[in-house]
N, CA, C and O atoms as a GROMACS GRO file, in nm:
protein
  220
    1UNK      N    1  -1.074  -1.695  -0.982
    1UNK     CA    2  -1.014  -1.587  -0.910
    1UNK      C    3  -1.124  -1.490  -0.867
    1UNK      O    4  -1.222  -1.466  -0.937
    2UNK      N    5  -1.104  -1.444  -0.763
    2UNK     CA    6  -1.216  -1.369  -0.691
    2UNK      C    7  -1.193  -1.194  -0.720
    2UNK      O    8  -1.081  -1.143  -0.728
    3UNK      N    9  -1.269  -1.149  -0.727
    3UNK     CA   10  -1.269  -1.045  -0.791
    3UNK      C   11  -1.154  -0.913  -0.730
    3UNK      O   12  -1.095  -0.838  -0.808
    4UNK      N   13  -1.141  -0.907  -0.588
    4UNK     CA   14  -1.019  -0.851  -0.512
    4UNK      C   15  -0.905  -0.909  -0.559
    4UNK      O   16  -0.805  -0.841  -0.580
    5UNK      N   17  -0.907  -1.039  -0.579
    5UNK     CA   18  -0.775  -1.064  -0.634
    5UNK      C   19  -0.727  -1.046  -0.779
    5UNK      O   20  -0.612  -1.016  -0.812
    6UNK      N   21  -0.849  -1.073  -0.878
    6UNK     CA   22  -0.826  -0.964  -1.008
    6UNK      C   23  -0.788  -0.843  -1.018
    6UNK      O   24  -0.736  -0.805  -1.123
    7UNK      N   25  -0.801  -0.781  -0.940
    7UNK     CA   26  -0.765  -0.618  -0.882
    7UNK      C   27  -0.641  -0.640  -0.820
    7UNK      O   28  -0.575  -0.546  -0.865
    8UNK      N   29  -0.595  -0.679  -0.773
    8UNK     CA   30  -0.459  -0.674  -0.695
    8UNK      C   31  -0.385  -0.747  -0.829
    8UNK      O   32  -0.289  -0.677  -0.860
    9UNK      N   33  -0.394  -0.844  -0.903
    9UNK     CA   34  -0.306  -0.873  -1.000
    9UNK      C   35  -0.335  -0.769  -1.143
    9UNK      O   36  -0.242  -0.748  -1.221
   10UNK      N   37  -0.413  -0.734  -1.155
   10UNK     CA   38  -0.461  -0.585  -1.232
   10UNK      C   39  -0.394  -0.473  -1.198
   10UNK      O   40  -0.413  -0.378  -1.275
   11UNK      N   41  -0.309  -0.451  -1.093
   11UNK     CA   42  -0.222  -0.339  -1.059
   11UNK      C   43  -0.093  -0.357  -1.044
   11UNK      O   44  -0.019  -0.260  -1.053
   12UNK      N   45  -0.028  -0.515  -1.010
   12UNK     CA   46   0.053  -0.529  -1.015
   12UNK      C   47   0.125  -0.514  -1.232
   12UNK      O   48   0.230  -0.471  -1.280
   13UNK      N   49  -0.028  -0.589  -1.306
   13UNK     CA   50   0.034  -0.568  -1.388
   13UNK      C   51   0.066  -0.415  -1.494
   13UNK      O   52   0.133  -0.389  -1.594
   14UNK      N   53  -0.024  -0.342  -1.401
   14UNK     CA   54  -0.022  -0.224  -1.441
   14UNK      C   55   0.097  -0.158  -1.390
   14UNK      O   56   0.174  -0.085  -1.451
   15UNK      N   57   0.099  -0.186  -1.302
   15UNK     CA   58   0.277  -0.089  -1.258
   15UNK      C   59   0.410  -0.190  -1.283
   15UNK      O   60   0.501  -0.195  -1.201
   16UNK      N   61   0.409  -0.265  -1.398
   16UNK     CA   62   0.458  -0.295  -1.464
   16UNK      C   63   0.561  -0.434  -1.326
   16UNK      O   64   0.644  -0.513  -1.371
   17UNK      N   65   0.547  -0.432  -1.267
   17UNK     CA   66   0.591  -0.544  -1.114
   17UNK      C   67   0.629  -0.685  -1.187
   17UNK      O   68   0.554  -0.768  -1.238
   18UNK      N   69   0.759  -0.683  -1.175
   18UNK     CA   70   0.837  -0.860  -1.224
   18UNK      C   71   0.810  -0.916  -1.187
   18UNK      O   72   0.810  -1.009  -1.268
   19UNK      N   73   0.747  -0.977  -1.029
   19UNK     CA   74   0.686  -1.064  -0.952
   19UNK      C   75   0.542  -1.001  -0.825
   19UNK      O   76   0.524  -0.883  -0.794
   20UNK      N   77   0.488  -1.082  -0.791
   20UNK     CA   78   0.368  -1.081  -0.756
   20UNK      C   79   0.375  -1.205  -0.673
   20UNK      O   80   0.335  -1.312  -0.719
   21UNK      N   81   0.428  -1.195  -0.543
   21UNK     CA   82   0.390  -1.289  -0.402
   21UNK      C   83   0.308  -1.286  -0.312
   21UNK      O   84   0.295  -1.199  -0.226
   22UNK      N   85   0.220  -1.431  -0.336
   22UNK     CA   86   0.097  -1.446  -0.259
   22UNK      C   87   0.125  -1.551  -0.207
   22UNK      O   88   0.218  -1.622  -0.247
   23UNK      N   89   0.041  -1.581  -0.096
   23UNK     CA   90  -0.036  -1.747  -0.008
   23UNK      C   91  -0.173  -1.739  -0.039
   23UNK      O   92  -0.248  -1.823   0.011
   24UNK      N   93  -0.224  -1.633  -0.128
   24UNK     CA   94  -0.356  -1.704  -0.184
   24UNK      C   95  -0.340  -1.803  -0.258
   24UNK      O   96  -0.240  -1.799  -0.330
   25UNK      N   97  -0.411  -1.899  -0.267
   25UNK     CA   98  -0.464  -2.061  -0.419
   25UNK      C   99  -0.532  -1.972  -0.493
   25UNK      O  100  -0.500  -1.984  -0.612
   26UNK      N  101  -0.649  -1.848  -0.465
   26UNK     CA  102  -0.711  -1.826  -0.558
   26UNK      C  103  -0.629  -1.759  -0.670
   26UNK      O  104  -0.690  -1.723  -0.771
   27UNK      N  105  -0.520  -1.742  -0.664
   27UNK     CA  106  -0.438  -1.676  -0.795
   27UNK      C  107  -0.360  -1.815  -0.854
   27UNK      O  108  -0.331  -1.919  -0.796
   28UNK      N  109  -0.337  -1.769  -1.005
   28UNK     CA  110  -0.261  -1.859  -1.071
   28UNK      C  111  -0.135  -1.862  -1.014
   28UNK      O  112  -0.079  -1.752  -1.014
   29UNK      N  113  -0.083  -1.938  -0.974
   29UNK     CA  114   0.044  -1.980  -0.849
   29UNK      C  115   0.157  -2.044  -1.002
   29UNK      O  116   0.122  -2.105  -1.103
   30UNK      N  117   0.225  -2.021  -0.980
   30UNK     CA  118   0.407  -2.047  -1.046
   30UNK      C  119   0.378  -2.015  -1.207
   30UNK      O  120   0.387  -2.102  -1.294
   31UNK      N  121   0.347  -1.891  -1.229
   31UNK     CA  122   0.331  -1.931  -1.372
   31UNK      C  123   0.313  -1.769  -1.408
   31UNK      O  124   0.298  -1.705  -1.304
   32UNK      N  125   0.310  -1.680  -1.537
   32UNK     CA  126   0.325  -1.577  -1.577
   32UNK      C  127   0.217  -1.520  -1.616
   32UNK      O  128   0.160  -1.600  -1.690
   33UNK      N  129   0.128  -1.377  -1.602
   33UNK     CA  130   0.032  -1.301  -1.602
   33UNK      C  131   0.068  -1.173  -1.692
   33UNK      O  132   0.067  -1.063  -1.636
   34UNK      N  133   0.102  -1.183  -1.835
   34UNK     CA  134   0.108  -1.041  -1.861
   34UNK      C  135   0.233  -0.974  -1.823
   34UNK      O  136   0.265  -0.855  -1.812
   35UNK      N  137   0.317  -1.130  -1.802
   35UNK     CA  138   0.450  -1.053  -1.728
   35UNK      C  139   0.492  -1.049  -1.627
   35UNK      O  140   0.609  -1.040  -1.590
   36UNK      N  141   0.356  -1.058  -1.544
   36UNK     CA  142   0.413  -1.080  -1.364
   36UNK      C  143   0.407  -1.212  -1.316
   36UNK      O  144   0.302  -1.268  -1.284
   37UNK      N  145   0.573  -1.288  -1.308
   37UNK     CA  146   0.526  -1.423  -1.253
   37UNK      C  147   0.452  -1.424  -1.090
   37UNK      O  148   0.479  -1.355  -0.991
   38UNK      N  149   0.393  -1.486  -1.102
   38UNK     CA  150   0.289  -1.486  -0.966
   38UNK      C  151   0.331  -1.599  -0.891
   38UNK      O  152   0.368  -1.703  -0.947
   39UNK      N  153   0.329  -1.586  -0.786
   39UNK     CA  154   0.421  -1.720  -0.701
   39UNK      C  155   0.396  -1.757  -0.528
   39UNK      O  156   0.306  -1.707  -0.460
   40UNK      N  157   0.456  -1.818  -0.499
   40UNK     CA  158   0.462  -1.798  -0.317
   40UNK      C  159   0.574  -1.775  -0.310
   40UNK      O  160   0.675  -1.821  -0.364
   41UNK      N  161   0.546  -1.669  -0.212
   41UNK     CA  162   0.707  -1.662  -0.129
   41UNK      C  163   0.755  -1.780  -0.107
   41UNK      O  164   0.714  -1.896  -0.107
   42UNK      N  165   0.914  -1.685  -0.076
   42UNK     CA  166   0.993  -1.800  -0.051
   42UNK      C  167   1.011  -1.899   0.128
   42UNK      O  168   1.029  -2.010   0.178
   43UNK      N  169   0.989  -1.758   0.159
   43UNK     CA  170   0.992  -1.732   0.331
   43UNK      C  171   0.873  -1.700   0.380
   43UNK      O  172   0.834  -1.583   0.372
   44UNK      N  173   0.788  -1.809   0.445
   44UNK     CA  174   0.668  -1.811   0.503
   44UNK      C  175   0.651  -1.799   0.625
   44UNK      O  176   0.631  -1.909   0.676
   45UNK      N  177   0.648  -1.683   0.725
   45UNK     CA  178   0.581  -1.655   0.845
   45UNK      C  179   0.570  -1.550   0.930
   45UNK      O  180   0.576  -1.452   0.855
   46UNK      N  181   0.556  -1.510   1.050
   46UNK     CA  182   0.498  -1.399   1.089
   46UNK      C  183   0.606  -1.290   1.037
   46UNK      O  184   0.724  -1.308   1.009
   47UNK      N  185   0.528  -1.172   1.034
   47UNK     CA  186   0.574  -1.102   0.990
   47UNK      C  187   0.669  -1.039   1.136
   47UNK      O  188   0.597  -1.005   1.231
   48UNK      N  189   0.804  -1.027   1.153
   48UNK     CA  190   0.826  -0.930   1.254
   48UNK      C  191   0.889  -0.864   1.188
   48UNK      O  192   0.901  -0.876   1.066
   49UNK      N  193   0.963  -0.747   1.290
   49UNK     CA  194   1.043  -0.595   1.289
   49UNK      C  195   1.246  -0.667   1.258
   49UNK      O  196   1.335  -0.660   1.174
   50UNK      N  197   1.227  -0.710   1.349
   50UNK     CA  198   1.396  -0.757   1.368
   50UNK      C  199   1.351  -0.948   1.362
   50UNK      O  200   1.343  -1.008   1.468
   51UNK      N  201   1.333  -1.002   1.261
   51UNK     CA  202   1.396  -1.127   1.211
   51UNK      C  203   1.521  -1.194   1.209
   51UNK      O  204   1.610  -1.150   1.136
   52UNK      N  205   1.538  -1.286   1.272
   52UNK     CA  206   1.693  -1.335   1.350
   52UNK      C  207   1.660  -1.482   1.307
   52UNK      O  208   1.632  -1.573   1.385
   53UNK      N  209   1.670  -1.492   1.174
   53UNK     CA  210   1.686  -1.636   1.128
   53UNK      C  211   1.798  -1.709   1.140
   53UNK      O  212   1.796  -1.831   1.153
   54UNK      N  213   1.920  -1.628   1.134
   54UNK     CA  214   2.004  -1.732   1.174
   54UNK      C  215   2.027  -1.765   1.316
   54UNK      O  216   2.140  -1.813   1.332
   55UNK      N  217   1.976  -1.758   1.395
   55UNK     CA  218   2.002  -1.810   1.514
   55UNK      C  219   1.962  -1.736   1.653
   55UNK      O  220   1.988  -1.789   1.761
   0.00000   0.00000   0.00000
């Protein structure tokens, strides 16, 4: 794990955060940190304003 990302999971577990969603590999992916399961989202892609998934 690269050292920005020790820091970003270092604060999540500090503000006490139930989950922790990334698309980094460099984090421990499906599995628990001190409490914060760390994971991938569920829903992967651009980010917009008004999202119209259903149709």
């Amino acid at each position: 794990m690269k050292n920005y990302d020790a820091i970003h999971l270092a604060h999540a577990i500090m503000a006490e955060a139930e989950v922790l969603m990334t698309t980094d590999n460099g984090f421990p992916l499906e599995t628990k940190v001190d409490g914060v399961w760390v994971g991938k989202p569920y829903y992967w892609g651009p980010a917009t304003l008004f999202d119209d998934r259903d149709g």
